[in-house]
C-alpha positions in Angstrom: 64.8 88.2 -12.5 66.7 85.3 -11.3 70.4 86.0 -10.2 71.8 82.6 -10.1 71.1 78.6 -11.0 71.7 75.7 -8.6 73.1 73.2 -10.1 73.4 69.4 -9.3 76.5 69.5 -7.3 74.5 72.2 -5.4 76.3 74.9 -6.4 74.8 78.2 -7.3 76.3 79.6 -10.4 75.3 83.1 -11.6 73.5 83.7 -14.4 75.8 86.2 -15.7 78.9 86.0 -16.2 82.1 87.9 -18.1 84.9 85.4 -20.3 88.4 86.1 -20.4 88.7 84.7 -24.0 90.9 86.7 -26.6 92.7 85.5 -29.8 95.3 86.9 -30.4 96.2 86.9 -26.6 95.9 90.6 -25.3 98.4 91.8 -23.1 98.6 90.6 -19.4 97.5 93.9 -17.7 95.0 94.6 -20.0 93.0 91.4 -19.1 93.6 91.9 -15.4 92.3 95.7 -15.5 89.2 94.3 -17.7 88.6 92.1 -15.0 89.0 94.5 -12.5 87.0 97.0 -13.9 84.3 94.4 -14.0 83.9 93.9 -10.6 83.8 97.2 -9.7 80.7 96.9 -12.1 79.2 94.5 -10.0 80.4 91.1 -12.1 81.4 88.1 -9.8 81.2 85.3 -12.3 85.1 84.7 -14.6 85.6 82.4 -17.0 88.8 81.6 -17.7 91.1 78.6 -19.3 94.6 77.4 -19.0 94.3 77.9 -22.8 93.7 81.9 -22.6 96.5 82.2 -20.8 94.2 84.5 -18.2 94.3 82.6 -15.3 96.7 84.9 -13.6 95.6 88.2 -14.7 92.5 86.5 -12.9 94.2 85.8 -9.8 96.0 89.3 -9.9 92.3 90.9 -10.3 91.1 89.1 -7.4 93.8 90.2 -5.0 93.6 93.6 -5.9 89.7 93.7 -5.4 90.2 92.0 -1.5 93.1 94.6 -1.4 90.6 97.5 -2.8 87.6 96.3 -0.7 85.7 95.3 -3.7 84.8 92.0 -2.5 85.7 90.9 1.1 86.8 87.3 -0.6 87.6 85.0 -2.7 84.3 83.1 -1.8 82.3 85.6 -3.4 83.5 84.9 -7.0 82.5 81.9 -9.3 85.6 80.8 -10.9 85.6 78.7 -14.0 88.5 77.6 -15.6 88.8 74.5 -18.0 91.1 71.3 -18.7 93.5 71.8 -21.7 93.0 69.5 -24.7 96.8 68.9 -24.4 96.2 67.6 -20.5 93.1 65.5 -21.5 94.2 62.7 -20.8 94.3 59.7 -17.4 96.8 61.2 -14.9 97.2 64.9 -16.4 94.0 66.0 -15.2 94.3 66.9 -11.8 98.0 68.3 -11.9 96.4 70.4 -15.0 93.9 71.5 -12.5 96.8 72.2 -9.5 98.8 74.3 -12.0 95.9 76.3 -12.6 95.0 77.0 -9.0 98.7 78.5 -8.5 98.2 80.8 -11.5 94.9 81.7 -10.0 96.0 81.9 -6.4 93.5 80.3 -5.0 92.4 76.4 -3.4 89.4 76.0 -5.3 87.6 76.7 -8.6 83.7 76.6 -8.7 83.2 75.0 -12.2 86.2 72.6 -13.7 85.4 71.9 -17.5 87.0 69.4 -20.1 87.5 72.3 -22.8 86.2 69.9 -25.3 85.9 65.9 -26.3 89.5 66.1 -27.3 93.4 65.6 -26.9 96.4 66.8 -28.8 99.6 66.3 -28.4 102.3 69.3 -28.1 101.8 72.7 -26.2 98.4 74.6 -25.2 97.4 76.2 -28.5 94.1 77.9 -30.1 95.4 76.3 -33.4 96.9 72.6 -34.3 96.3 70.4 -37.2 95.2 66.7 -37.8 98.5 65.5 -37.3 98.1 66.8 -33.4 95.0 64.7 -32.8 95.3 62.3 -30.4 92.8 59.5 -29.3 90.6 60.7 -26.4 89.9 58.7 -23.5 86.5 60.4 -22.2 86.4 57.4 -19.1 89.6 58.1 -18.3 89.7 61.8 -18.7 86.3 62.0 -16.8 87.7 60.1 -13.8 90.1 62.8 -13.4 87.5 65.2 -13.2 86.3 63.7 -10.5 88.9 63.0 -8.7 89.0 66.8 -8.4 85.7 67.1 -7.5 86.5 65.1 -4.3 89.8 66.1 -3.6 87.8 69.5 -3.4 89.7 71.4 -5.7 86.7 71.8 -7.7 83.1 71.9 -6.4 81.8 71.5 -9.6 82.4 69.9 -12.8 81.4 69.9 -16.1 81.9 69.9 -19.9 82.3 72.4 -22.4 81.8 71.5 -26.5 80.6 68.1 -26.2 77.7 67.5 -28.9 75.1 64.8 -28.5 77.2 62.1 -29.4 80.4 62.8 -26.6 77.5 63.8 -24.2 75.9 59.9 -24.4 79.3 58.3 -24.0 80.3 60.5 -21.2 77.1 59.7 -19.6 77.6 55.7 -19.9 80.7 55.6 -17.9 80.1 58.8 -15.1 79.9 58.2 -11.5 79.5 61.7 -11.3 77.6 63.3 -13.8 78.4 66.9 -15.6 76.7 70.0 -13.9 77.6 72.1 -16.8 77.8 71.7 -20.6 79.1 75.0 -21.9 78.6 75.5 -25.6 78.3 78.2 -28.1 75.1 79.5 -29.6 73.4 82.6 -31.3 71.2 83.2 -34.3 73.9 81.2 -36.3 74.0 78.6 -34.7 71.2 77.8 -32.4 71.8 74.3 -31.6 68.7 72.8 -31.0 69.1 69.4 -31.3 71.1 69.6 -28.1 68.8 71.8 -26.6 66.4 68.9 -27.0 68.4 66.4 -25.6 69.6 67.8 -22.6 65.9 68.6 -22.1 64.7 65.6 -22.9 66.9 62.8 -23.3 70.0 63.2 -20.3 68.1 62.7 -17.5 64.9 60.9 -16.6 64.5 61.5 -12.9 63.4 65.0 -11.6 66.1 65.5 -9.0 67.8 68.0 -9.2 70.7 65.9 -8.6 69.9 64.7 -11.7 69.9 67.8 -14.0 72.3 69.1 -16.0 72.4 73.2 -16.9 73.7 74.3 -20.5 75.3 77.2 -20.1 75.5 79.7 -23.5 78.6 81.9 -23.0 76.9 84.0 -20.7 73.6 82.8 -19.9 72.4 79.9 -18.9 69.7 77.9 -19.3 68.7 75.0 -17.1 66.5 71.9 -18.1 65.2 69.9 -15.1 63.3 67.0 -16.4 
């Protein structure tokens, strides 16, 4: 069974992986001993997001795994955490991304995401209303992203809720294209259309520097064309 994916930054990212996600938000403690709990499983891939508020019951997890002798360090954990719709925009990007590494405690993150092709105005929230929407720079917001790829506070970066349309424009203006489009999908919602396009459509060349992985809340599934 394969363990882990490379993707085009060259990263590995493993196939499995445990989210931090909870609405409403649990209690801080609870969320760190979940995580906890999960490494002693044998789990080494958290996803996280300034918007769970989880990033430092993440941080706190990881400290007291080294601590417990769980894992010997930080480096062998793949760390996602995602941009903010309320930071998505040119110049809040990478201080979004610094803020996270100090409630995570640590200098890097393995995956930085755009949450989703969005900004609103006001405070991190799970909900907001029309009136909140903002215009969304993607060229703008996507240069931040990389700017945090090569400051190295990220080694990879990606999307996360971007449909066909957002995926296209992103793709016009990148220097650096997405490793990672992380979107939902089940028997409810299966998504195929964007299946086929990522498969078929994204990328022509069969580089791997050139592929793209769509990753399904927990597995992933990677299209190299």
């Amino acid at each position: 069974m394969q363990t882990e994916i490379i993707l085009s930054s060259g990263g590995k990212i493993p196939v499995l992986g445990m989210g931090t996600a909870a609405y409403p938000i649990p209690e801080p403690e609870l969320v760190e001993t979940a995580i906890f709990e999960a490494m002693k499983l044998g789990y080494r891939h958290f996803d996280t997001a300034s918007l769970y508020q989880s990033e430092q019951p993440l941080g706190q997890a990881i400290s007291r795994a080294i601590r417990s002798g769980i894992i010997k360090d930080r480096d062998e954990l793949f760390i996602t955490t995602k941009l903010a719709i309320a930071d998505a925009y040119p110049g809040g990007v990478v201080p979004a991304l610094r803020k996270s590494l100090s409630e995570l405690g640590i200098e890097y993150v393995d995956l930085y995401l755009i949450h989703a092709p969005m900004r609103v105005r006001g405070e991190k929230r799970f909900v907001f209303t029309k009136e909140d929407v903002m215009p969304f720079d993607s060229k703008g917001t996507w240069e931040g992203m990389e700017q945090c790829y090569e400051l190295g506070l990220a080694k990879s970066i990606g999307v996360s809720n971007f449909p066909i349309d957002k995926l296209k424009l992103l793709l016009s203006h990148a220097k650096i294209p997405p490793s990672v489009n992380q979107v939902e999908m089940h028997p409810l919602w299966q998504q195929r259309e964007l299946i086929d396009f990522v498969k078929k459509t994204v990328f022509t060349s069969v580089l791997i520097l050139h592929s793209v992985a769509l990753e399904v809340f927990g597995e992933i599934v990677k299209y190299c064309i």
